[in-house]
Every structure is written in structure tokens, then in C-alpha cells.
C-alpha positions in Angstrom: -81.2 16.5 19.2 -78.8 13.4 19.1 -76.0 13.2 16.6 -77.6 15.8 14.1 -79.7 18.5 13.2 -83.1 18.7 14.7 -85.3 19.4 11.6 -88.9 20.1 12.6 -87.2 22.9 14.7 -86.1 24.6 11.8 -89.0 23.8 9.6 -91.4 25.1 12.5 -89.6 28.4 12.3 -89.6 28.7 8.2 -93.8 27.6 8.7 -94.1 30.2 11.5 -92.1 33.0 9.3 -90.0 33.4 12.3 -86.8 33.7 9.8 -84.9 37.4 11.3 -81.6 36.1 9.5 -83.7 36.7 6.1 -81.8 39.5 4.5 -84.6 40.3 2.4 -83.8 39.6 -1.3 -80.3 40.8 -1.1 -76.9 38.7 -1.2 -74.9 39.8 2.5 -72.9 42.6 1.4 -69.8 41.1 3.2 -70.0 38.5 1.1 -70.3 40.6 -1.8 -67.5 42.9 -0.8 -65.3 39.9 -0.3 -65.9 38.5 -3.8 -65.7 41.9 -5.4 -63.4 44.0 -3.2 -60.7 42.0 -2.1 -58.0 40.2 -4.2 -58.4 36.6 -2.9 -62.4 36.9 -3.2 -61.9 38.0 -7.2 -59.3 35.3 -7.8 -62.4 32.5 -6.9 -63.9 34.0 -9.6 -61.5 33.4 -12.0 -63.1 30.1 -14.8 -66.0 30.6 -12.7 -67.9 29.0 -15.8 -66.1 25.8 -14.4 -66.5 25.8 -10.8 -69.3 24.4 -8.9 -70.5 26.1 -5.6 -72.4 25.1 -2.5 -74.1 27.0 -0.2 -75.4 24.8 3.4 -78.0 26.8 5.3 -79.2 28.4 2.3 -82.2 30.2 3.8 -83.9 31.7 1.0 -81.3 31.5 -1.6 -80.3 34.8 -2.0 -76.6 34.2 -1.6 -77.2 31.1 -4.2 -78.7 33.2 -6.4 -75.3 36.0 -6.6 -73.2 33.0 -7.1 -75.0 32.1 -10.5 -74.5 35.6 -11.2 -71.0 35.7 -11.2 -71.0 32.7 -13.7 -70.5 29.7 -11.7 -71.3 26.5 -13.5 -73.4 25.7 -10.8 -74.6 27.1 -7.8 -76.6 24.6 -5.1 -78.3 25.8 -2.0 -78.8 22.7 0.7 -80.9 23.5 4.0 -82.3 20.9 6.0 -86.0 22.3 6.2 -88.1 21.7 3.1 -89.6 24.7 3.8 -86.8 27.0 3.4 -85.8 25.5 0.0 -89.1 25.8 -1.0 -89.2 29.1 -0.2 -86.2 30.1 -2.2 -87.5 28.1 -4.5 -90.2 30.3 -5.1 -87.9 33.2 -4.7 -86.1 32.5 -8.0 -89.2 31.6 -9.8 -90.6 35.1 -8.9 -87.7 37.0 -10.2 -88.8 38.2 -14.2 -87.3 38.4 -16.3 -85.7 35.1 -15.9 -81.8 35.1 -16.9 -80.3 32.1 -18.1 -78.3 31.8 -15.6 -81.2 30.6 -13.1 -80.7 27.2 -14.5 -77.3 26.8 -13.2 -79.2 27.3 -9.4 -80.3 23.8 -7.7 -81.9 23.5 -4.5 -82.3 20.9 -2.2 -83.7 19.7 1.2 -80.8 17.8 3.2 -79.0 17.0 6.4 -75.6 18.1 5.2 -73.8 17.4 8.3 -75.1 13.6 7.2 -72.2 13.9 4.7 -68.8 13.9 7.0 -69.0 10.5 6.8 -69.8 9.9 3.5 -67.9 8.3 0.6 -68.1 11.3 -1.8 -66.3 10.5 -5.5 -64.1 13.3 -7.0 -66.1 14.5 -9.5 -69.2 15.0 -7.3 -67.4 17.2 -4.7 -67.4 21.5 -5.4 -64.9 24.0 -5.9 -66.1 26.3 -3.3 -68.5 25.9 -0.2 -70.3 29.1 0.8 -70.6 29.2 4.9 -72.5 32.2 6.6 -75.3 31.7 9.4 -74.7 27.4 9.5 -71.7 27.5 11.9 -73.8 29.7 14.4 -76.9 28.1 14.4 -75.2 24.7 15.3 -74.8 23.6 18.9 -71.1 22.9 19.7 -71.7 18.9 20.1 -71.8 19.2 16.1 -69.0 21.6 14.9 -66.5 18.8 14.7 -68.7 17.1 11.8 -69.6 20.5 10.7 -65.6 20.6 9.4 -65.6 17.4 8.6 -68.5 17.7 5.9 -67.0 20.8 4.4 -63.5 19.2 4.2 -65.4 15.7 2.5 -67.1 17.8 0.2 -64.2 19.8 -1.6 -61.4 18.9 -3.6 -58.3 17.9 -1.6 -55.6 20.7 -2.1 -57.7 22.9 -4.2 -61.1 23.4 -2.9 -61.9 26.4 -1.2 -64.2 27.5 2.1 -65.5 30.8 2.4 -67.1 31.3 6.7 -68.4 34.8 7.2 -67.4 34.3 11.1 -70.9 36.1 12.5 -72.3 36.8 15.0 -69.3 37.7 17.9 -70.3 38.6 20.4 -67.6 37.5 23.3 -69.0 35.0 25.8 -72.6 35.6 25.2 -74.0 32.6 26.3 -77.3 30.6 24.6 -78.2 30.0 21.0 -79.1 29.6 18.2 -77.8 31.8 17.5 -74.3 31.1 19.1 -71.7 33.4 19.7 -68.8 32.7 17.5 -65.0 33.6 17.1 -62.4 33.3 14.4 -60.4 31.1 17.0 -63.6 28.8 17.3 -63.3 28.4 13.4 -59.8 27.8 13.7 -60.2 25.2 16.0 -62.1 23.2 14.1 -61.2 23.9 10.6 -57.3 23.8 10.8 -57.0 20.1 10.8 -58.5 20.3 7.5 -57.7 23.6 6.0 -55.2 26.5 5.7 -56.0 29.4 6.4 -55.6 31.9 3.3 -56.9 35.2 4.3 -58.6 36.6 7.1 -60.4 40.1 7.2 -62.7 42.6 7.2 -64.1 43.7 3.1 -64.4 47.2 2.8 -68.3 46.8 1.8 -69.3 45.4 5.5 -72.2 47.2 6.7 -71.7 49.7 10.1 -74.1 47.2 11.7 -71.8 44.5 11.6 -68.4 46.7 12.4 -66.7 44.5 15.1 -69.2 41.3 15.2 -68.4 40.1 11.6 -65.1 38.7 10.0 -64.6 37.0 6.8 -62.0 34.0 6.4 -61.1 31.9 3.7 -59.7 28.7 3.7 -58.1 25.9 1.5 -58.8 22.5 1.4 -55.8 20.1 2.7 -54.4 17.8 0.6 
């Protein structure tokens, strides 16, 4: 796998429909909850018509898509296999009627992790990054640039992280996907970032009672 992301991995899985972390047309109702539930989720959508949002390990979109629904300026969905952006992609394209608001969605094929060494201007970086299944399905080697590309890619002191910390499951060992812990987030995100809020929304889903945190970070000046 050297340095990064093995892509014909991934892309063999998205040819081969072998995608179980497909939620099947629906946003992750953690996420949801968060942004609609809890105070420090509603207060990201406050000028939401000015913010820019980026989802890495987009999958099929879905979460992309409820971003551009709560009025985000834009809303960009990054995943290194061609073939999941092409599916979500298609996803959008099928949804009629089509709301205005589809135009603010972009998608793209990328190896974001490429990016935490990057010099990235000002004006191209977002106001909020969008993490859920990416941490998990990266082996440890890479979680270090994993922080690093979030941090280069938001503001200093303003931009904000949201990692729905999924799946824990203790010292399971193996992966993708890998077991994670909010203290494994921590780790590596804390040079970075503060920590602004760490909890469980009142919308999670029994399934995922005990295996599924959210946290929400802050970008370091």
C-alpha cells in the first residue's frame, strides 16, 4: 500500500457492489441528529449560504447531498475510487424533481490524503470537513496524514471538523474496517484541533448505542 491509499482496492469493491457501509439513500441519522438536535451542530449552520463543505470518503453521496440541503454554498464529496463518485453521481442525477440546490453538489475522484502536504491558498480551503467511515477504513500507518490533510484543508482558527467516531469496538483486531476510539481521534487530531464538543445526538439509532460517538473539532490557529 506504500505511503497512501490503495485505490484499485476500493474501486474493486464499488465494481463488485461489495459496499455494506451504503446506507441506502439516507444521510446517517447521527449526523443528522447532530446538525439538528444539538446546539453546536445548529450553530454550523448558521450563514450556511456562505460556507463551503467537504465530505472525504463520500461513498455515494448521501451525506453530500443533506449538506446542500441545509443551504451550504457548496457541498463537495471526494472518494478516491472513480467508481464510487460515479455512483453518487448518478445518485443525484436520479433524484426528480431536481432542486436547485443540486448545483451547489460537486463530486470528485481523489487521493485526499495527497493533500497534507499540499500548499492550499486561503480562499480554496472549507468551512467545514464532514468525516464518517474515512478514519476507519484507513490503516494506522496513514492516520497521522489523515490529520494533517483535514487540518491543511480548513481555515486556521475557524474551520471546523465534524468525525462520527464509528465503529468501537474495543481491541477488535483487523480491518478495514478498524476499530476506533475517541482517544485514537484525539491522538491524532489534538495537535491540530480543539476539541469543542463530544457526544452522543439524541437521533442515534439503537444499532449504534455504545459503538458510535460524535466529536467536533476546531481548527488551530
Amino acid at each position: 500500500m506504500g505511503d497512501g491509499l490503495d485505490q484499485s482496492r476500493w474501486s474493486a469493491a464499488w465494481t463488485a457492489k461489495q459496499t455494506p457501509w451504503d446506507s441506502g439513500g439516507i444521510p446517517q441519522p447521527s449526523l443528522v441528529s447532530f446538525m439538528e438536535d444539538v446546539e453546536e451542530g445548529k450553530a454550523l449552520r448558521q450563514d450556511s449560504q456562505r460556507k463551503r463543505v467537504l465530505i472525504p470518503g463520500c461513498g455515494t453521496g448521501y451525506d453530500v447531498e443533506y449538506f446542500a440541503r441545509l443551504g451550504f454554498k457548496e457541498a463537495r464529496g471526494a472518494d478516491i475510487a472513480p467508481e464510487a463518485t460515479q455512483a453518487a453521481q448518478a445518485w443525484v442525477d436520479s433524484l426528480s424533481p431536481r432542486p436547485e440546490r443540486y448545483d451547489r453538489i460537486h463530486l470528485e475522484s481523489m487521493d485526499y490524503l495527497a493533500l497534507a502536504d499540499a500548499r492550499i491558498e486561503a480562499e480554496s480551503q472549507y468551512d467545514l470537513i464532514y468525516d464518517y467511515t474515512f478514519f476507519c477504513a484507513l490503516p494506522p500507518s496513514l492516520r497521522a496524514k489523515w490529520a494533517k490533510a483535514h487540518a491543511n484543508n480548513l481555515k486556521a482558527g475557524e474551520g471546523m471538523l465534524i468525525t462520527l467516531c464509528f465503529p468501537m469496538q474495543g481491541d477488535r483486531p483487523g480491518g478495514p474496517p478498524y476499530s476506533v476510539s475517541p482517544e485514537l481521534y484525539r491522538e491524532h487530531l489534538l495537535p491540530h484541533f480543539d476539541l469543542q464538543y463530544q457526544g452522543v445526538p439524541p437521533g442515534q439509532p439503537e444499532s449504534r448505542k455504545g459503538i458510535e460517538a460524535v466529536m467536533l473539532w476546531k481548527r488551530k490557529v
